[in-house]
C-alpha positions in Angstrom: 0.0 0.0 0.0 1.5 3.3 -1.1 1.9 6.0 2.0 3.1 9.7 1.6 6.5 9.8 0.9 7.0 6.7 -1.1 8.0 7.2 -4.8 5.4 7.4 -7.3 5.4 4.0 -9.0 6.0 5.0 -12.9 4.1 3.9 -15.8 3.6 4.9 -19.7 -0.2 4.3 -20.6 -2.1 5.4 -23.7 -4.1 8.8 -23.3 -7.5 9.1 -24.9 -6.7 11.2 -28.3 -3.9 10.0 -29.0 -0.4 9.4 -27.5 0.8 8.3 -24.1 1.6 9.8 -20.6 5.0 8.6 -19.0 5.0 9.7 -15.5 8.7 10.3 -15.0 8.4 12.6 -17.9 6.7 14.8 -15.6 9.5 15.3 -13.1 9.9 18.7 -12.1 5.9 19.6 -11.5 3.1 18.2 -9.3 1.3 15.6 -10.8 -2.7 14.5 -9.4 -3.7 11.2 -10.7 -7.2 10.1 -10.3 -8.6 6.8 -10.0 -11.9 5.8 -11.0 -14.4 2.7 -11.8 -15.6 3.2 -15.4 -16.6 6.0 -17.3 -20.2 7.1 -17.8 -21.2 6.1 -14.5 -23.0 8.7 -12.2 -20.2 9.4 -9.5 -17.3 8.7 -12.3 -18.9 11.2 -14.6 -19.2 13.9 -11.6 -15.8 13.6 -10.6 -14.4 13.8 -14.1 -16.5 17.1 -15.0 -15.4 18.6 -11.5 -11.6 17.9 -12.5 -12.2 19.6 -16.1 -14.0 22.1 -14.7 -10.4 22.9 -12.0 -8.0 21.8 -14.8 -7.1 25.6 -15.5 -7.0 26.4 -11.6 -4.5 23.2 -11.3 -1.9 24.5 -14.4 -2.1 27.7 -13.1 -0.7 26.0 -9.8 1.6 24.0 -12.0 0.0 20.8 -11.7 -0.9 17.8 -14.4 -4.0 15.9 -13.8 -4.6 12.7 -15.2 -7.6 10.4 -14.7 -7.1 6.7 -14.9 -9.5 3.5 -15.7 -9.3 0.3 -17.2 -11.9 1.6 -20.0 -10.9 1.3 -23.4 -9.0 4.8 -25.0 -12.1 4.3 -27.8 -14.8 4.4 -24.3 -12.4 7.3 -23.2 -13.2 9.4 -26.2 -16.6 8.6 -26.1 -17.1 9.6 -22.7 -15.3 13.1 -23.3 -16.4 14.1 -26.1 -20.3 13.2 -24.2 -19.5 15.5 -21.2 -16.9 18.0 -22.7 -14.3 16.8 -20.3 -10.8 18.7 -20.8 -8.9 16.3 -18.0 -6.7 13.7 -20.1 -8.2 10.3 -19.3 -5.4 7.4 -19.4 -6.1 3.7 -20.1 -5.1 1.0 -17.8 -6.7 -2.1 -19.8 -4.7 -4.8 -18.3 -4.5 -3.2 -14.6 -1.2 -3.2 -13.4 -0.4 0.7 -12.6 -3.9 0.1 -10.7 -2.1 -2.6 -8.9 0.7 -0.7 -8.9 -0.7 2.1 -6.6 -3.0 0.0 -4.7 -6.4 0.4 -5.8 -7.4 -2.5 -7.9 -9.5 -4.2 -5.1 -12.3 -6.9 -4.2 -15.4 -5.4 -3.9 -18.8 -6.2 -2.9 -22.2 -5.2 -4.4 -25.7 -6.2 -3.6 -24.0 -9.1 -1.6 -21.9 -10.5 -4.8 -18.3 -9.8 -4.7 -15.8 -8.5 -8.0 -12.7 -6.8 -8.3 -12.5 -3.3 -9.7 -11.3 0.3 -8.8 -11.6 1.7 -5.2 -12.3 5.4 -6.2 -9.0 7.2 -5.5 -6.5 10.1 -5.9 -2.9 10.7 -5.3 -1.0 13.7 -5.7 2.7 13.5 -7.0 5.3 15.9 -5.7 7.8 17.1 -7.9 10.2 14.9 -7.2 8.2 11.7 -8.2 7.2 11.4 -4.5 3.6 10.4 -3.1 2.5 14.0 -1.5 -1.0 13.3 -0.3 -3.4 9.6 -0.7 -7.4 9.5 -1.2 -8.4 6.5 -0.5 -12.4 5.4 -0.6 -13.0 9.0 -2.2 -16.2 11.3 -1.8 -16.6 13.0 -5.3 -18.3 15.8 -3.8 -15.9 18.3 -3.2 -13.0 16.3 -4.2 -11.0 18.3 -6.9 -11.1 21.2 -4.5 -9.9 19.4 -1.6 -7.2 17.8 -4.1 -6.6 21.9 -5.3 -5.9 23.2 -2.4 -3.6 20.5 -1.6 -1.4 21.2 -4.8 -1.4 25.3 -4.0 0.0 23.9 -0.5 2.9 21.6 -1.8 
């Protein structure tokens, strides 16, 4: 389980709209990655449009934000071109930098259990160290909370 302090575990993944995000490429800036279940959901789609709706307020504080699923780059695309989302959404199909950072877990629903992303954020100092953890996240509220850690760092 990743704690504050630990480095960042890196990763390359596909972005939606072409390209890829490598994470040590980012070195020298804050980076906030977002975890989330699956696009077009109710609390996924919230979150996402609250983190497009900061994204300027988060460069301006010199921050990347990234939001991370296994969903397919094609359901990525979908999904923001639907909502109007400006946050880069990154595809982890096969689940390892979920893994990686902890959040791929068993779940239960209506008494039947699967595994899938616990809802969660981490924010990346600019050294490639973990700065601050959300674990079991709240969307309401979130990408301010997640802000106004970043304007701290």
């Amino acid at each position: 389980m990743l704690d504050v302090s630990d480095p960042a575990p890196s990763f390359t993944l596909p972005r939606g709209g072409g390209g890829e995000v490598t994470l040590s490429s980012l070195k020298g800036a804050p980076v906030v990655l977002f975890f989330y279940p699956r696009d077009n959901t109710p609390g996924c789609t919230k979150e996402s449009i609250a983190f497009s709706e900061a994204l300027q307020a988060f460069a301006d504080a010199g921050a990347h934000v990234f939001g991370i699923s296994r969903d397919s780059l094609k359901k990525h695309e979908n999904f923001t071109a639907k909502h109007g989302l400006t946050t880069p959404l990154l595809s982890d199909a096969d689940s390892t930098v979920c893994e990686d950072y902890g959040v791929w877990k068993e779940k239960s629903m209506y008494g039947r259990k699967h595994w899938g992303i616990e809802r969660s954020t981490f924010l990346i100092d600019a050294d490639g160290r973990i700065a601050r953890v959300w674990r079991k996240v709240k969307v309401d509220g979130h990408a301010e909370e997640v802000l106004e850690a970043v304007r701290a760092l």
